[in-house]
C-alpha atoms as one frame of an Amber mdcrd trajectory, in Angstrom:
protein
   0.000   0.000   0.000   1.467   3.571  -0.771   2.393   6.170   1.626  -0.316
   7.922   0.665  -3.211   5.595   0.150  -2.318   5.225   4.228  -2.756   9.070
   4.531  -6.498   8.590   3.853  -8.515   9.245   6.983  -9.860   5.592   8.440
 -13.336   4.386   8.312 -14.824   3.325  11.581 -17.378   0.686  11.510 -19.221
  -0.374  15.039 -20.425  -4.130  15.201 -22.815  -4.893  17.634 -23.572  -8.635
  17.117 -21.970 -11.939  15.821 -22.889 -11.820  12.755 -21.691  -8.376  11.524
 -18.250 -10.102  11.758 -17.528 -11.653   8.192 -14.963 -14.440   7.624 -12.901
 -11.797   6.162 -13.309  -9.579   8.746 -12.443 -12.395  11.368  -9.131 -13.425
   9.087  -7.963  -9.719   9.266  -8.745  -9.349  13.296  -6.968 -12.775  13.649
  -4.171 -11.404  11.615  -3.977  -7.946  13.682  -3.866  -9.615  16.922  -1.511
 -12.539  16.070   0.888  -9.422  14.617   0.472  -6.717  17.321   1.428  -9.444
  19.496   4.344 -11.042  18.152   5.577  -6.955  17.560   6.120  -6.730  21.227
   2.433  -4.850  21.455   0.516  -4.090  24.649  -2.291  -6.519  23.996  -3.081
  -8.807  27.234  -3.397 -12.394  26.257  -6.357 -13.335  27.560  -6.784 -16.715
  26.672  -3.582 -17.766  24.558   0.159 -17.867  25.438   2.501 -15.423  25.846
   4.069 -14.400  22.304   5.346 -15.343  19.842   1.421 -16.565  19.363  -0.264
 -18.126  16.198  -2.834 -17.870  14.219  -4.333 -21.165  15.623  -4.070 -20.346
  18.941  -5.871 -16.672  18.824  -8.534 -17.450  16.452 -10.491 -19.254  19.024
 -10.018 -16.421  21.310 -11.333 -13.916  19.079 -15.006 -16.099  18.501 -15.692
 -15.438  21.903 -15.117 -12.160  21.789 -16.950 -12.169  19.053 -19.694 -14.312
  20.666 -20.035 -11.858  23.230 -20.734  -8.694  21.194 -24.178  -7.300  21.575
 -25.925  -3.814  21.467 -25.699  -2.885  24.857 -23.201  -4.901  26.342 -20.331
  -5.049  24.513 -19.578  -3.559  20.711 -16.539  -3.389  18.624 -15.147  -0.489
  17.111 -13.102  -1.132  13.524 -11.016   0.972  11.655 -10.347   0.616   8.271
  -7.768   2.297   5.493  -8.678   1.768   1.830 -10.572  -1.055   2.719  -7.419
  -2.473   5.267  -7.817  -3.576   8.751  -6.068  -0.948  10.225  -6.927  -1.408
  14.027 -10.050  -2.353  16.484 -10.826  -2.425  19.874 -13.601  -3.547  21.983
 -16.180  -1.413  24.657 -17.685  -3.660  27.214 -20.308  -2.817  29.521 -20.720
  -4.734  32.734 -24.383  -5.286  34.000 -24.539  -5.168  37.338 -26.443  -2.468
  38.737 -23.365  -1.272  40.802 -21.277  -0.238  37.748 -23.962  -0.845  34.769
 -22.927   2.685  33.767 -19.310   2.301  33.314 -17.562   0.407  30.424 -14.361
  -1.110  29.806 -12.156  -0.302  26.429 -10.087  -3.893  25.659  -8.026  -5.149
  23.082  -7.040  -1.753  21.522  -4.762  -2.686  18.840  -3.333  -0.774  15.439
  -1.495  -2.655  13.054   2.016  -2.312  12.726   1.658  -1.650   9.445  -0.533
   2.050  10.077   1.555   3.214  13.230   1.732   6.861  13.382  -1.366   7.716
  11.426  -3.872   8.554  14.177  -5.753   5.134  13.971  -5.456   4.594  17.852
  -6.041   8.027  18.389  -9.368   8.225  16.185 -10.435   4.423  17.535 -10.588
   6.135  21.239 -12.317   9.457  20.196 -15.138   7.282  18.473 -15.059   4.891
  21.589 -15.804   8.219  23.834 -19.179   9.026  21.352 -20.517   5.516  20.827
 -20.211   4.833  25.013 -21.841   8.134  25.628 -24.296   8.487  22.928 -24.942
   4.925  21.979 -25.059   2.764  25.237 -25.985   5.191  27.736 -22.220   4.835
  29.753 -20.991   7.950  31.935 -17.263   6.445  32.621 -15.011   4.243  30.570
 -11.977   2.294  32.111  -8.972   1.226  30.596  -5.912  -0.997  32.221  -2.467
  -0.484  30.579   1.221  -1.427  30.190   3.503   0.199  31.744   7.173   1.070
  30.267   5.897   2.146  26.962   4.758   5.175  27.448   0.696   4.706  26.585
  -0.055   6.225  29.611   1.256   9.252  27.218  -1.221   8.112  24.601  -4.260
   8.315  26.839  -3.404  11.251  28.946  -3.482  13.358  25.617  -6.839  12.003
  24.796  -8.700  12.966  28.191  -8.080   9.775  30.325  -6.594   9.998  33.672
  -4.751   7.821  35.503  -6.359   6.799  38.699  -3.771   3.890  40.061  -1.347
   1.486  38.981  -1.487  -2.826  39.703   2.283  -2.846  40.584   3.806  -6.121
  39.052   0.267  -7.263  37.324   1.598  -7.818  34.235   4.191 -10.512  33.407
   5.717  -9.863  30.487   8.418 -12.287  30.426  10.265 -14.141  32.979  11.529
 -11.506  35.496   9.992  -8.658  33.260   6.854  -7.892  35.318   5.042  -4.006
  35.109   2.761  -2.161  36.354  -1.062  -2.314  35.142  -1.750   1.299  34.780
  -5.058   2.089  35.230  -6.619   4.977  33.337 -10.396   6.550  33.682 -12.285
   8.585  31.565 -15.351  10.620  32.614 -17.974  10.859  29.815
């Protein structure tokens, strides 16, 4: 893809049930995560190894995400360049009554390939609009990895950080960090 094909501003598509997600669609989030991961990216493995990770071994992970989605408990926010996965994330709403208006952002992940070209940034300003205006949420929540600076990332967007998990997050053998937890007030 040229330089500036990836210049184009990116397309964000919300899916709010199972079947919005294509087999394409599913190959090219399978492909995302299995790269962001294996790039040394700040996506928590829930539910596969460490990385390097395969294609095999997230692709199961991903149906139940997908499984999951649904209007007003959990929706998935996809951002596309020239018809390229570019990046996605995921907005999850809890239901007890306690927290039912707060939501989680998960999985936020830009492709290697369209780094530096606002995809993250526009993923978490849409995010902020479909929580709000969509499902009804007043606070999102957001956990993440220290020592590379996305605490940076988020700060510049609105989000504060309210605490840090020190040692949550094992890396690698002896590389543990902090969990930073970030909050953002609709």
């Amino acid at each position: 893809m040229a330089a500036q094909e990836r210049e184009s501003a990116p397309r964000l598509t919300q899916l709010t049930r199972p079947g919005e997600v294509t087999s394409a669609l599913r190959g090219n989030l399978v492909d995302c995560w299995v790269t962001v991961s294996n790039a040394g990216g700040a996506v928590i493995p829930y539910g596969f190894p460490l990385p390097p990770v395969t294609a095999r071994q997230v692709g199961p992970v991903l149906d139940q995400v997908v499984q999951e989605l649904h209007p007003q408990r959990c929706r998935m926010l996809v951002a596309t360049v020239e018809g390229e996965l570019a990046g996605w994330l995921l907005l999850r709403r809890d239901q007890h009554p306690l927290v039912a208006h707060c939501g989680v952002v998960n999985h936020v992940q830009t492709h290697p390939r369209f780094r530096r070209l606002g995809i993250g940034a526009a993923l978490m300003r849409r995010v902020r609009d479909v929580a709000r205006d969509d499902m009804g949420l007043e606070r999102l929540g957001l956990g993440a990895r220290a020592g590379l600076g996305l605490e940076v990332f988020y700060r510049r967007l609105g989000w504060l950080e309210v605490g840090r998990w020190p040692g949550a997050l094992r890396v690698a053998p002896g590389d543990d960090r902090d969990e930073i937890l970030m909050s953002l007030t609709l």
